[in-house]
Backbone as numpy.savetxt, mean C-alpha at the origin, in Angstrom:
# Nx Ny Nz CAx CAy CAz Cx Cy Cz
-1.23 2.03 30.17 -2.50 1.82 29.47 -2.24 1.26 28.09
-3.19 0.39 27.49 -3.02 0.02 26.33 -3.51 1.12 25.48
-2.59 1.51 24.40 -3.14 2.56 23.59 -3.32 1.92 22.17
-4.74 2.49 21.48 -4.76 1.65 20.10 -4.57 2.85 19.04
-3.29 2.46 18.09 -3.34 3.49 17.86 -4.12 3.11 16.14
-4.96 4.34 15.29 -5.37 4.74 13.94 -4.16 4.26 13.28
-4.39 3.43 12.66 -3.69 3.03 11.47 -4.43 3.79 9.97
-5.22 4.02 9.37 -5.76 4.42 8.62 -6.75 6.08 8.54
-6.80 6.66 7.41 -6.59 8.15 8.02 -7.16 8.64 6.30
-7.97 9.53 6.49 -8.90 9.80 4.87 -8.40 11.22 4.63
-9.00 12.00 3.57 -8.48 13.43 3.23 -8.20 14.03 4.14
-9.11 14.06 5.75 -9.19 15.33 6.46 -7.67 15.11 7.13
-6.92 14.30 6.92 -5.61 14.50 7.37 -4.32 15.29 6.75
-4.81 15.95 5.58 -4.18 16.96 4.81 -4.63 18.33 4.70
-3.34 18.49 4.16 -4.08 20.21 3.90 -4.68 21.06 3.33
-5.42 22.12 3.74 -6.73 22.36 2.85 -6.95 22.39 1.59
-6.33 23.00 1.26 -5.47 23.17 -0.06 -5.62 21.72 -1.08
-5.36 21.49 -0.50 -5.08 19.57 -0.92 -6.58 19.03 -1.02
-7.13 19.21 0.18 -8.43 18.50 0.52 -9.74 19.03 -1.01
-9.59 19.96 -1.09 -10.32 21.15 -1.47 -9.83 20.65 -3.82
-8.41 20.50 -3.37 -8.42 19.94 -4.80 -8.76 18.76 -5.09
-9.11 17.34 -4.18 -9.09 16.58 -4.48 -11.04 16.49 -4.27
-11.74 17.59 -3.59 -12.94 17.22 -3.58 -13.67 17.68 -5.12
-12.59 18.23 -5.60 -13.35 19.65 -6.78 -12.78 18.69 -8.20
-11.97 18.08 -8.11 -11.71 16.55 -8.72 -12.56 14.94 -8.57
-13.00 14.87 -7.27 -13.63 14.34 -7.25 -13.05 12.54 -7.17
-11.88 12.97 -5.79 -10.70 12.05 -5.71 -10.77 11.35 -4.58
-10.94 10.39 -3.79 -10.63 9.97 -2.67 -9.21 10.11 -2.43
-9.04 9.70 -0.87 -7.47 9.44 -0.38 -7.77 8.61 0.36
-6.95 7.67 0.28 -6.54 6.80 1.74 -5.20 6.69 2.14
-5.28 6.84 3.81 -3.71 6.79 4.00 -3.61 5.62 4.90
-2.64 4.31 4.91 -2.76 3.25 5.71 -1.15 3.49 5.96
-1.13 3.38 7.36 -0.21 3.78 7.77 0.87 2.52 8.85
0.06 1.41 8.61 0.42 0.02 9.31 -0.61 -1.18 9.08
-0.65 -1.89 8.65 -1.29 -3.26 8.78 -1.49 -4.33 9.88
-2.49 -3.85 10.57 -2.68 -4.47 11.73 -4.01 -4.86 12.22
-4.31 -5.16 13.17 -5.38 -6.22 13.48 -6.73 -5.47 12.87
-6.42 -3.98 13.15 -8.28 -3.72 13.10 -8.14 -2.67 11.62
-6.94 -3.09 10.90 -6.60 -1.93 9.71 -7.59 -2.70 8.43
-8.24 -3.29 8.52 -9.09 -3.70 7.34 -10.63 -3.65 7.99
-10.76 -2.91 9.02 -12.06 -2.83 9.22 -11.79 -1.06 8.89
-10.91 -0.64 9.85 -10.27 0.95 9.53 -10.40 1.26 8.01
-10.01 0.33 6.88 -10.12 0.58 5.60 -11.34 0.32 5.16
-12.04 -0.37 5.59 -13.63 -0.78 4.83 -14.40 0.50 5.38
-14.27 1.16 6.89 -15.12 2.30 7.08 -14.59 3.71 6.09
-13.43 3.43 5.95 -12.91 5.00 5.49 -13.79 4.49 3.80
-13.32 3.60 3.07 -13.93 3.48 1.77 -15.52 3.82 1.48
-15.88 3.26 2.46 -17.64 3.46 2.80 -17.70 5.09 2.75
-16.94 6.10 3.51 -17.07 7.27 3.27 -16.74 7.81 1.98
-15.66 7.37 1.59 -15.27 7.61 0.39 -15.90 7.72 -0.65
-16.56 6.37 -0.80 -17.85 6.05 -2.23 -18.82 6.80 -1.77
-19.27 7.48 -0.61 -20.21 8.36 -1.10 -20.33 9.65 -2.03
-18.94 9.95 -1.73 -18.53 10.92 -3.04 -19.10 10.85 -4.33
-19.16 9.46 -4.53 -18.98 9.03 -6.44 -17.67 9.47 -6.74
-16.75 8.71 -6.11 -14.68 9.23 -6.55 -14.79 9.13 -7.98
-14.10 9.58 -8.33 -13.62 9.18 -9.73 -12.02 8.33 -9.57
-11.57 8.23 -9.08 -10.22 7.75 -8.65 -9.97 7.62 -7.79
-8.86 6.98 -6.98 -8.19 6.47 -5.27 -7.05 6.71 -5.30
-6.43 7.25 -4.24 -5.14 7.60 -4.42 -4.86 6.78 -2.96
-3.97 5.63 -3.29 -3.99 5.19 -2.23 -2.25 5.34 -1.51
-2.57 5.85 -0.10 -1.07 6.35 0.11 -0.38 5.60 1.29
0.98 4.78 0.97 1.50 3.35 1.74 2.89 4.09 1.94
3.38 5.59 1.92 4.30 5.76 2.49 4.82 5.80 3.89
5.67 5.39 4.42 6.23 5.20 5.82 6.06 3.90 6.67
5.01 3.28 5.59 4.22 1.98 5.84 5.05 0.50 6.33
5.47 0.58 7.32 6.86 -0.47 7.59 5.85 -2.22 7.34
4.80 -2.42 7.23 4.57 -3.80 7.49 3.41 -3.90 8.23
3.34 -5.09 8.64 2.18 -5.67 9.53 1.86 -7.04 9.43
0.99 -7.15 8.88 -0.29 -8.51 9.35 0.23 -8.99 7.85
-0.05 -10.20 7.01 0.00 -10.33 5.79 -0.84 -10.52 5.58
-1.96 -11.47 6.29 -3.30 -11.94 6.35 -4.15 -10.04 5.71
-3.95 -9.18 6.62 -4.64 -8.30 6.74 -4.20 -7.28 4.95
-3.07 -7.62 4.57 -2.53 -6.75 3.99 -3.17 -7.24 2.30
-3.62 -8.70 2.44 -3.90 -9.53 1.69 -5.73 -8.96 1.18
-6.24 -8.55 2.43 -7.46 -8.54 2.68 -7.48 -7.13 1.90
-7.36 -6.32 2.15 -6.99 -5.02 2.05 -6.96 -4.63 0.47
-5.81 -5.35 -0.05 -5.33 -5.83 -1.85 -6.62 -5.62 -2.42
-7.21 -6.97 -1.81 -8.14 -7.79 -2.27 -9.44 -7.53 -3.20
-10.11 -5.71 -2.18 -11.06 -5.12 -2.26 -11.02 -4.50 -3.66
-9.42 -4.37 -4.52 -9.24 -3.55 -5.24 -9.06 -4.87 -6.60
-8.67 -5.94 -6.35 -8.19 -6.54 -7.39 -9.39 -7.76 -7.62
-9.63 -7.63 -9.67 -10.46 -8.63 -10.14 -10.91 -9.79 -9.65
-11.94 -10.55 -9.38 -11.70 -11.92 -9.39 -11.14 -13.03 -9.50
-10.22 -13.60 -9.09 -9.10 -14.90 -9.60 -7.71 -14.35 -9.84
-7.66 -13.00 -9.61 -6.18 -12.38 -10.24 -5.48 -12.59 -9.20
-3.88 -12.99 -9.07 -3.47 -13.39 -8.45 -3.00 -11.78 -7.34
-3.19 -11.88 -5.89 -2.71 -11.21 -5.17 -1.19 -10.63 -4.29
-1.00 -12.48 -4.12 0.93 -12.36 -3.71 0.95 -14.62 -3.98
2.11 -14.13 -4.45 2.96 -15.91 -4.15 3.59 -15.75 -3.43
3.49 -17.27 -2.48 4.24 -17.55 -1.31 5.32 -18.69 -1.48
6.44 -18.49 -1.27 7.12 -19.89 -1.66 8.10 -20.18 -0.75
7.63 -21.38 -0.40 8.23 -21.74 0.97 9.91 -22.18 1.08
10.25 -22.78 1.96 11.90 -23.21 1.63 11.92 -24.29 0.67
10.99 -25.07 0.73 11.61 -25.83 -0.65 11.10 -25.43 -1.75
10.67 -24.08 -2.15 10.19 -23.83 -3.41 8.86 -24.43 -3.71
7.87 -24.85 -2.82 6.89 -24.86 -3.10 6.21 -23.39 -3.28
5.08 -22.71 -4.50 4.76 -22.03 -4.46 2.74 -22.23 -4.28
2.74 -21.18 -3.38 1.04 -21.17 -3.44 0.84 -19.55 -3.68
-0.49 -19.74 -4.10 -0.58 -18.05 -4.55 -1.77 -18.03 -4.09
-2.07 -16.74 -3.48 -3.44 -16.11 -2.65 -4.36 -15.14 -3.91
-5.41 -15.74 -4.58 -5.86 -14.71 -5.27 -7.10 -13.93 -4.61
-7.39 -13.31 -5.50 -8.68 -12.21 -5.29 -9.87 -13.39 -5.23
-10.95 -12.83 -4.09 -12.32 -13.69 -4.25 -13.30 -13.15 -5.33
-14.52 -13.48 -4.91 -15.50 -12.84 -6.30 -16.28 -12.13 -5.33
-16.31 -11.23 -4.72 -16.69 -10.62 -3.53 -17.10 -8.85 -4.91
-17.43 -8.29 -3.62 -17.70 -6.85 -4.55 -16.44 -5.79 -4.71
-16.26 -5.66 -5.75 -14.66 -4.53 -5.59 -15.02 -2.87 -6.45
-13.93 -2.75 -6.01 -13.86 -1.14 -6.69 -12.92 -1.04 -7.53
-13.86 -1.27 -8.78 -12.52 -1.01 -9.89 -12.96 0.73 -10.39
-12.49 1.58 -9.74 -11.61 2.52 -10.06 -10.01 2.94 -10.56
-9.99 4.04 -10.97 -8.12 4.26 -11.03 -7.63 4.42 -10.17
-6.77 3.98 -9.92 -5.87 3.78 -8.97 -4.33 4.50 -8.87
-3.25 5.22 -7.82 -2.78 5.60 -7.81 -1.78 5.29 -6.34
-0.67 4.57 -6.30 -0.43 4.10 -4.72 0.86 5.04 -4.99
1.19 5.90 -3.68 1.77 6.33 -3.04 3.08 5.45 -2.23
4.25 5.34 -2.64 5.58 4.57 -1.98 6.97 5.29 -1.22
7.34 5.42 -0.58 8.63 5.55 -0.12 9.57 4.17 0.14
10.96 5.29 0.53 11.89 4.09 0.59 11.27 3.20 2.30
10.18 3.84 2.96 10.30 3.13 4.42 8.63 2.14 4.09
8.43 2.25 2.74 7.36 1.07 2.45 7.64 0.34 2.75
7.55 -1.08 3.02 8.07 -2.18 3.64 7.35 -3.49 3.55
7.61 -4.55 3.16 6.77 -5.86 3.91 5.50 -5.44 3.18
4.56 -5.93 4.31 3.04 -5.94 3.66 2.62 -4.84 2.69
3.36 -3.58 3.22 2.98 -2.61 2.06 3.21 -2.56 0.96
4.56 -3.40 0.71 4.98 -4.05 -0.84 4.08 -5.03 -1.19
3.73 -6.02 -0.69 2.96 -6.76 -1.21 1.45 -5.97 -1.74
0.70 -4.96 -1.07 -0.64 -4.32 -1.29 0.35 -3.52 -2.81
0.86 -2.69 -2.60 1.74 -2.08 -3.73 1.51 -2.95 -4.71
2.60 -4.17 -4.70 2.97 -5.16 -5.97 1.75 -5.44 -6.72
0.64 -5.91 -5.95 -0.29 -6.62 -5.95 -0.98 -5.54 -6.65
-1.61 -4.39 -6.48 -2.34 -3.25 -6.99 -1.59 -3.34 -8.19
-0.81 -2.42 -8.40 0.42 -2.50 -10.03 0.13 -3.79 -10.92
0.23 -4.86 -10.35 0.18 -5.95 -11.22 -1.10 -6.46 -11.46
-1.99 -6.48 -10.52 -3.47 -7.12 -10.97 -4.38 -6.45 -10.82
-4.32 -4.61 -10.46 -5.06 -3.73 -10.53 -5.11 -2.83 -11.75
-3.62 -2.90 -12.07 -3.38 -2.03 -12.88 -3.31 -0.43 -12.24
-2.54 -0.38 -11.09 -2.31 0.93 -10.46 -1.02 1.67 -10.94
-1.19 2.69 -10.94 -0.05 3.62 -11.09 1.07 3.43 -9.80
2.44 3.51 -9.76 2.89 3.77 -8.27 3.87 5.09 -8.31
3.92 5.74 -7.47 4.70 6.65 -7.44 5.12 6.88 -6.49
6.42 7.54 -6.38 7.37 7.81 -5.16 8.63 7.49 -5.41
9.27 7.07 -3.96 10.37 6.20 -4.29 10.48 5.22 -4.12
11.63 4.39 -4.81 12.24 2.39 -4.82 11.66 2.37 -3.36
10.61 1.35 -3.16 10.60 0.59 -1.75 11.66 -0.03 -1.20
11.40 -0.35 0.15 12.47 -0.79 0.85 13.17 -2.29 0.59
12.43 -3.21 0.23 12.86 -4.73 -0.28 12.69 -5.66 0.51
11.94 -5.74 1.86 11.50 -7.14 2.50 10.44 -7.44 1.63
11.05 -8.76 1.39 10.20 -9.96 0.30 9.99 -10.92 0.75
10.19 -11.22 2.35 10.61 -12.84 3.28 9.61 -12.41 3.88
9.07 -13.94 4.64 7.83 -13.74 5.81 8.76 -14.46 6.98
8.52 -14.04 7.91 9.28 -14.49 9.09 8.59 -14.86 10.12
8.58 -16.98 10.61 7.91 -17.13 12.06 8.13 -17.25 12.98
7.81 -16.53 13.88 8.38 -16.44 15.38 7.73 -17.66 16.03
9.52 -18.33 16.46 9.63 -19.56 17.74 9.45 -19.55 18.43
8.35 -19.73 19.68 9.18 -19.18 21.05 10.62 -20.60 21.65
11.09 -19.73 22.37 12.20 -20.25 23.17 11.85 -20.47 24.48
12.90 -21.41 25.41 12.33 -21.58 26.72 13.17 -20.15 27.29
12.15 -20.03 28.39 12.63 -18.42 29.21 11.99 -17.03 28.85
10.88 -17.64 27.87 10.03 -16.73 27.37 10.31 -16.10 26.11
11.52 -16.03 25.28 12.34 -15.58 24.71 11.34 -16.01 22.91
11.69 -15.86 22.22 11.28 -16.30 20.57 12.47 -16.09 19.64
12.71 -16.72 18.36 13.67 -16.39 17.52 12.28 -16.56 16.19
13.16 -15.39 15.40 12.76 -15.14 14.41 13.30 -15.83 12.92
12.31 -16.60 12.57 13.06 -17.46 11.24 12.46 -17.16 10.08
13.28 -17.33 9.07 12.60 -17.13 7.69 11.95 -18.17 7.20
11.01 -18.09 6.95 10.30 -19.11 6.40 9.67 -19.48 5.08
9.51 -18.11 4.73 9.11 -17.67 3.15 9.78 -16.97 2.57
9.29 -16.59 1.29 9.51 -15.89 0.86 8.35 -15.58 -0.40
8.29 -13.72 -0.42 6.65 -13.77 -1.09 6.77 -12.89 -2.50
6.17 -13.07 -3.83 6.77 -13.09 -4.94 4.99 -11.45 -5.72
5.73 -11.00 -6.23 4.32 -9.92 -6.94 3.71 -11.15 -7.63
2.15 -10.09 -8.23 1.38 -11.48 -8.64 2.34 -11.59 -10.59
2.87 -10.91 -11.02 3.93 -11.30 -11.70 5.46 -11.73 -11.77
5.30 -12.54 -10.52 6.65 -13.17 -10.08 7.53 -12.54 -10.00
7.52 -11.52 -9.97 8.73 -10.57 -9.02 9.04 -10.42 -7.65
10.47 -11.37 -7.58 11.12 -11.09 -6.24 11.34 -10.12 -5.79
11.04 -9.20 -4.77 11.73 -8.11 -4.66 12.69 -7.50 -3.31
12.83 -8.72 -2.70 13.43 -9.06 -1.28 15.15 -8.60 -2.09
15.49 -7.29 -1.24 16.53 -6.59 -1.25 16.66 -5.52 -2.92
15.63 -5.60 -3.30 15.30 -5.15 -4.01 14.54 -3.81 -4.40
13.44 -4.01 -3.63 12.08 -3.23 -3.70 11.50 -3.34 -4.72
10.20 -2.36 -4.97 9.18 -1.86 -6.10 9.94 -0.79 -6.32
9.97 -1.01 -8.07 10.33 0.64 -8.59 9.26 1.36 -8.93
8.68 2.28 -8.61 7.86 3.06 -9.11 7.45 3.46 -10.37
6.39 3.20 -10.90 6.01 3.86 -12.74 6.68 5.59 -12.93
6.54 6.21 -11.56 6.92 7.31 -11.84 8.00 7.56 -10.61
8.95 8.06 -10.58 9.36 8.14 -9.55 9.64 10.21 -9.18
9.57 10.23 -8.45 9.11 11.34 -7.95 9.66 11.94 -6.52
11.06 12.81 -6.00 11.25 13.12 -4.95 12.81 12.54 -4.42
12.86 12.20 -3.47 14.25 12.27 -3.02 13.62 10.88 -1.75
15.35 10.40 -1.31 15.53 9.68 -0.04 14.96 10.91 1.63
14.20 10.57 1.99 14.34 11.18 3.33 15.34 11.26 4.30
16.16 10.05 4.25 17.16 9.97 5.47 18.42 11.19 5.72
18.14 11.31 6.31 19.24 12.71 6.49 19.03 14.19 5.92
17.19 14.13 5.60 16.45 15.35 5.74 16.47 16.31 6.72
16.14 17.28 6.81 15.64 18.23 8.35 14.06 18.16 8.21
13.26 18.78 8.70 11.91 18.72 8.73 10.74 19.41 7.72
11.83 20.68 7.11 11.41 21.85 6.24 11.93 20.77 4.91
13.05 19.96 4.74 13.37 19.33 3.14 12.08 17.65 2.91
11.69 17.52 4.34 10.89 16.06 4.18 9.43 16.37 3.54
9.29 17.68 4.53 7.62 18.46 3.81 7.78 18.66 2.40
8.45 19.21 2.10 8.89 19.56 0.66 8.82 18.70 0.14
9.53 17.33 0.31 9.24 16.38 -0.98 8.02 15.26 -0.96
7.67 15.42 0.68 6.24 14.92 0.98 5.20 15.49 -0.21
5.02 16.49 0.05 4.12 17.68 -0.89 4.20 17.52 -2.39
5.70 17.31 -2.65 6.42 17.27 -4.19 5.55 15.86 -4.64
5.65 14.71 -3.83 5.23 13.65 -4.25 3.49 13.70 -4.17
2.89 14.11 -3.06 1.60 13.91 -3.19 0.79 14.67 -4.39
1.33 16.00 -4.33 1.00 17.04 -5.86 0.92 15.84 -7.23
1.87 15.17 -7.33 2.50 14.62 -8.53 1.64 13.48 -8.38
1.09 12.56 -7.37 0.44 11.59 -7.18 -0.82 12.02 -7.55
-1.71 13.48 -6.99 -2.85 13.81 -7.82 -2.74 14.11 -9.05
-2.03 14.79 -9.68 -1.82 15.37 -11.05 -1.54 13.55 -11.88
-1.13 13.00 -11.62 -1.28 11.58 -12.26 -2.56 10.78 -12.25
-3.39 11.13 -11.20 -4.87 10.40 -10.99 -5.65 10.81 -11.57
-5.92 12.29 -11.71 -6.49 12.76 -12.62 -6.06 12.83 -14.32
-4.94 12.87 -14.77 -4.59 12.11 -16.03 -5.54 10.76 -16.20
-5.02 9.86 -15.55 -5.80 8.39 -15.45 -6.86 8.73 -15.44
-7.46 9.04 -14.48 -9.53 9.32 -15.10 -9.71 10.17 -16.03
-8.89 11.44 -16.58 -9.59 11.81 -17.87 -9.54 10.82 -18.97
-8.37 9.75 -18.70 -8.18 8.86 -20.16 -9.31 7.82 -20.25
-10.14 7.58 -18.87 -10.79 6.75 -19.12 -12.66 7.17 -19.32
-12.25 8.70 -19.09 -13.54 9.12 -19.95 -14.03 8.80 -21.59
């Protein structure tokens, strides 16, 4: 069977505890968990719930986030960043650069707060970069992973495809970060790899605590 799976996922996916501080704050959450075909309709319904709150802030959370769509990841940015501000540069093999900005569409300029690990990846760096630089978001967590290349698939005869590089995609302040990553404004927690299940919760928790306690800083300053 074809299974579709939720890419995107609001407070009630945490724990009460959690839920309960961020309603009494007066915080949204979003968690996007892949960039894919129907993840910007998935994000426009969860936001719609969201703003009924009256948030005072977004905590938007892109950990584990390996990639996806760029188109979609672009779209996504978009909702959050000014008019004309640049979103991601693309620069092809000969160094041509084009840059995708924000439309004049309706956005949510709230505070902002994005959530990173080392398994961020790809499109989620770009929504990351893009927030930080032309949102003015906080990021926290850990160094992202560092795909900065866009890659198009050939097909081959025999049904087969090869995968080529074709780009390469730059923050909207020209930062490469292909093998690199995003460093975080705050960094917060440990590598997961070679965790057990009781040390990943722990610094899961360590980081999300620290991701609210920073959002709410940010909206009292802008009282």
């Amino acid at each position: 069977a074809r299974i579709q799976m939720v890419t995107v996922q609001g407070a009630g996916a945490l724990d009460e505890a959690v839920r309960k501080d961020l309603a009494a704050s007066r915080l949204g959450y979003l968690r996007i968990a892949r960039f894919d075909e129907p993840t910007a309709k998935e994000v426009a319904a969860e936001l719609t719930q969201i703003l009924k709150s009256n948030p005072m802030g977004i905590l938007i959370d892109l950990r584990g986030n390996g990639g996806g769509l760029l188109d979609v990841s672009e779209e996504v940015a978009n909702r959050f960043i000014p008019p004309d501000r640049p979103i991601v540069h693309v620069v092809d093999r000969q160094g041509k650069r084009a840059t995708v900005r924000a439309d004049r569409g309706s956005k949510i300029r709230l505070p902002l707060v994005v959530l990173v690990n080392e398994f961020s990846a790809s499109a989620s760096e770009i929504v990351a970069g893009a927030l930080k630089d032309s949102a003015e978001a906080t990021v926290v967590g850990m160094p992202t992973f560092g795909k900065g290349v866009i890659q198009t698939i050939y097909p081959l005869q025999g049904g087969g495809g090869a995968a080529i590089t074709t780009a390469k995609y730059l923050t909207p302040s020209g930062r490469d970060i292909h093998g690199k990553g995003i460093s975080p404004d705050v960094q917060v927690g440990d590598r997961l790899e070679g965790k057990n299940e009781a040390e990943v919760t722990r610094i899961q928790m360590e980081q999300l605590r620290r991701a609210i306690e920073l959002l709410k800083q940010r909206v009292g300053q802008r009282r």
